[in-house]
Residue frames as qw, qx, qy, qz and C-alpha x, y, z in Angstrom:
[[0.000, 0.892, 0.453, 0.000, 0.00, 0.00, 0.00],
 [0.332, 0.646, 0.179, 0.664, 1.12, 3.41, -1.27],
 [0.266, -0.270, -0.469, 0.798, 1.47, 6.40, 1.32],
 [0.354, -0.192, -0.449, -0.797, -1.83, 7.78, -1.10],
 [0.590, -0.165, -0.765, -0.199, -3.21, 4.94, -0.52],
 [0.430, -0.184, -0.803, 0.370, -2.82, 4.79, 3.20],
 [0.332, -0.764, -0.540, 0.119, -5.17, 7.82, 4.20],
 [0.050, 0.946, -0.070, 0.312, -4.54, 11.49, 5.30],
 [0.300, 0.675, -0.384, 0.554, -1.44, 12.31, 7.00],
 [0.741, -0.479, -0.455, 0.120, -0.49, 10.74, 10.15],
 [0.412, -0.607, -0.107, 0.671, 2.27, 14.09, 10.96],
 [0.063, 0.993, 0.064, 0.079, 2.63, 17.41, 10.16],
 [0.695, 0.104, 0.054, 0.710, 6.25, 19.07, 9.03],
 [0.008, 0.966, 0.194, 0.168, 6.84, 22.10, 10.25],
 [0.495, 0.447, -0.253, 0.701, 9.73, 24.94, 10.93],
 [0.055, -0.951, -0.267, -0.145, 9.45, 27.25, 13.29],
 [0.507, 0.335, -0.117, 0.786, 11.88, 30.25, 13.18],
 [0.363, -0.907, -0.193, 0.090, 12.59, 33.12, 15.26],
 [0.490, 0.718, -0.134, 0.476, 15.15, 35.62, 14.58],
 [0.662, -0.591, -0.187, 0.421, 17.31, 36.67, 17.63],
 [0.114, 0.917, -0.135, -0.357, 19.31, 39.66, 17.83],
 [0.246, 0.769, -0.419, -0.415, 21.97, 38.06, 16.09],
 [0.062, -0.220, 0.947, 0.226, 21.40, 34.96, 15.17],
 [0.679, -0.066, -0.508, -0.526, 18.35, 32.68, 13.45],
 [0.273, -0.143, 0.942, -0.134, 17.01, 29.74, 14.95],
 [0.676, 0.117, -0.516, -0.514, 15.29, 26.81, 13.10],
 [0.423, -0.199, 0.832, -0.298, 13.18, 24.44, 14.90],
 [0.530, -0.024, -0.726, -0.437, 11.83, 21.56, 12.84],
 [0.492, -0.040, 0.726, -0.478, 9.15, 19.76, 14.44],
 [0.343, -0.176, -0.867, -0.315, 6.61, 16.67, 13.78],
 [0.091, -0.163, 0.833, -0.521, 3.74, 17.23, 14.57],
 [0.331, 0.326, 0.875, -0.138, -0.07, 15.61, 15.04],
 [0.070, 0.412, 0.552, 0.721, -2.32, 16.59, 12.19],
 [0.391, -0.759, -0.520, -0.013, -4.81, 19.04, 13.64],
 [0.448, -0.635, -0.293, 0.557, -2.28, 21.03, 15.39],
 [0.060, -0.946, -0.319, 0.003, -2.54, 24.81, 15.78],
 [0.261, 0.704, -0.369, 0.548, 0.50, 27.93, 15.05],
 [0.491, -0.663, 0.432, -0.364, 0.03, 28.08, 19.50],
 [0.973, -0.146, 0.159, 0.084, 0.69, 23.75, 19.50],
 [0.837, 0.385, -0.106, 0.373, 3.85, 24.52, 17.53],
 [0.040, 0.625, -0.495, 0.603, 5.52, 27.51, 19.70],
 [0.691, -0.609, 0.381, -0.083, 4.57, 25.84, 22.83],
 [0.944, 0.088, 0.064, 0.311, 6.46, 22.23, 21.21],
 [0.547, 0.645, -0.240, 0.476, 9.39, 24.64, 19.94],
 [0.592, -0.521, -0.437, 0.433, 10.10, 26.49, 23.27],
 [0.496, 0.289, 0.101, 0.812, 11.23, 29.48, 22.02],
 [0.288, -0.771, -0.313, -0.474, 8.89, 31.66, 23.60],
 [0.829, -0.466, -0.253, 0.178, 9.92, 30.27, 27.03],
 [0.735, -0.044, 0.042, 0.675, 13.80, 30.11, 26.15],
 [0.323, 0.417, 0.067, 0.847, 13.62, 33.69, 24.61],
 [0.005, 0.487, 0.530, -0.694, 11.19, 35.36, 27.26],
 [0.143, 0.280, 0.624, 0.715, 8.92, 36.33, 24.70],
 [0.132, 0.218, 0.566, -0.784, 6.17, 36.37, 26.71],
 [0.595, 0.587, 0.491, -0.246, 2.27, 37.39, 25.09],
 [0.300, -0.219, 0.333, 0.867, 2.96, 37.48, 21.49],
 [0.388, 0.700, 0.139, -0.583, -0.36, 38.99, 20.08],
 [0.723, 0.674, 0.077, -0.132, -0.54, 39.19, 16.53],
 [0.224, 0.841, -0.394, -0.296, 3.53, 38.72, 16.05],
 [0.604, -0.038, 0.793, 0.064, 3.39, 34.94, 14.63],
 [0.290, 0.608, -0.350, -0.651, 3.23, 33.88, 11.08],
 [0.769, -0.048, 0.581, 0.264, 3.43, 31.54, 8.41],
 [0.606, 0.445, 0.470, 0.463, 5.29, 32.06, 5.30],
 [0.242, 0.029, 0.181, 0.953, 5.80, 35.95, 5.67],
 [0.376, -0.613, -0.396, -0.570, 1.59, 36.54, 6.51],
 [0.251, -0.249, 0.608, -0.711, 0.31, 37.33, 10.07],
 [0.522, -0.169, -0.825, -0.133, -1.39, 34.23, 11.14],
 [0.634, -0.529, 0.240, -0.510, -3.86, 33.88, 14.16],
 [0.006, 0.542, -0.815, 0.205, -2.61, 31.43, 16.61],
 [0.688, 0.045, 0.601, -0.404, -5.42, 29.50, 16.17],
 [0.673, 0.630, -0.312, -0.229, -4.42, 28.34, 12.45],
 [0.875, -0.065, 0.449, 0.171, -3.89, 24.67, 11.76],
 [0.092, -0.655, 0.565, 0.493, -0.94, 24.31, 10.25],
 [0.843, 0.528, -0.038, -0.100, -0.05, 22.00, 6.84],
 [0.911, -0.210, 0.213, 0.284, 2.68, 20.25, 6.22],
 [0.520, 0.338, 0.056, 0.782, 6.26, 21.97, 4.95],
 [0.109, 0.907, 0.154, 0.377, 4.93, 25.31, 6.98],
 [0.467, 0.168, -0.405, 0.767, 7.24, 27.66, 8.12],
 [0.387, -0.788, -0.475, 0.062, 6.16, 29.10, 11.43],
 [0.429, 0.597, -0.056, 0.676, 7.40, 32.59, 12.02],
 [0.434, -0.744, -0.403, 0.309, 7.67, 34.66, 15.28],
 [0.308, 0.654, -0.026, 0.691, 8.70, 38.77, 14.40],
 [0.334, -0.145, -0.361, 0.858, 10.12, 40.79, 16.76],
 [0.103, 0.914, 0.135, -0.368, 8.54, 44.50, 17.57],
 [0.550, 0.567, -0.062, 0.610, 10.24, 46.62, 15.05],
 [0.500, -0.336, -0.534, 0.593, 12.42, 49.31, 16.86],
 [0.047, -0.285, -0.054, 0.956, 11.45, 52.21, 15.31],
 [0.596, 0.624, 0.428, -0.270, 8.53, 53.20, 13.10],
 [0.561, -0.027, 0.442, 0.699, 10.03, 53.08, 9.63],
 [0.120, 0.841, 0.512, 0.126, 8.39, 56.11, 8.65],
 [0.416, -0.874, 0.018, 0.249, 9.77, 58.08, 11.59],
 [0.622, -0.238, 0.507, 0.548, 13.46, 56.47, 10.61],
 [0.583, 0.354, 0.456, 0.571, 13.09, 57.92, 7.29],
 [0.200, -0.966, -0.114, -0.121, 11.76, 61.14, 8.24],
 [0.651, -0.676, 0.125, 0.321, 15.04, 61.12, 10.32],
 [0.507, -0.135, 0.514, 0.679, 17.67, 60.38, 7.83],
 [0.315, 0.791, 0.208, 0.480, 15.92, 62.79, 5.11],
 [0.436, -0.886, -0.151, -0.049, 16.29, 65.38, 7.96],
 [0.462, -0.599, 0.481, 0.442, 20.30, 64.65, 8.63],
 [0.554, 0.195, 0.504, 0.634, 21.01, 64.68, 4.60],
 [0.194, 0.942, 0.227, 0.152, 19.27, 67.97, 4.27]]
């Protein structure tokens, strides 16, 4: 029997990433079908390990904001973004300002 053949998907491939200040990290996990963006940071730990703490709306998959209640699919990359530090508006506003 074929892995077609044998029925829907018994795990789930997934990444999740999280940028540090100066370094990536990539966690690959496996996990049950069904699970949720929140099932995959808790499994990762990063939250924990980095002191992330609540992250509101700053999770992802693939480069979209994702609610943390979005079952994942196999091959996704989970994301976790920092805050930005500045408003990139402001930051341009700035540097036009010191080239004048």
């Amino acid at each position: 029997m074929s892995a077609a053949e044998a029925g829907p998907a018994q795990r789930v491939e997934v990444q999740v990433v999280y940028a540090a200040e100066h370094e990536q990290i990539v966690v690959p996990l496996t996990l049950a079908p069904g699970a949720t963006l929140a099932d995959a940071l808790a499994a990762s730990g990063l939250v924990e390990r980095y002191g992330l703490g609540e992250l509101g709306g700053l999770t992802g998959i693939h480069g979209r904001l994702r609610p943390q209640t979005e079952v994942l699919r196999d091959g996704d990359r989970v994301e976790i973004y920092r805050p930005l530090r500045a408003d990139p508006k402001d930051a341009r506003r700035k540097r036009a300002r010191q080239r004048r």
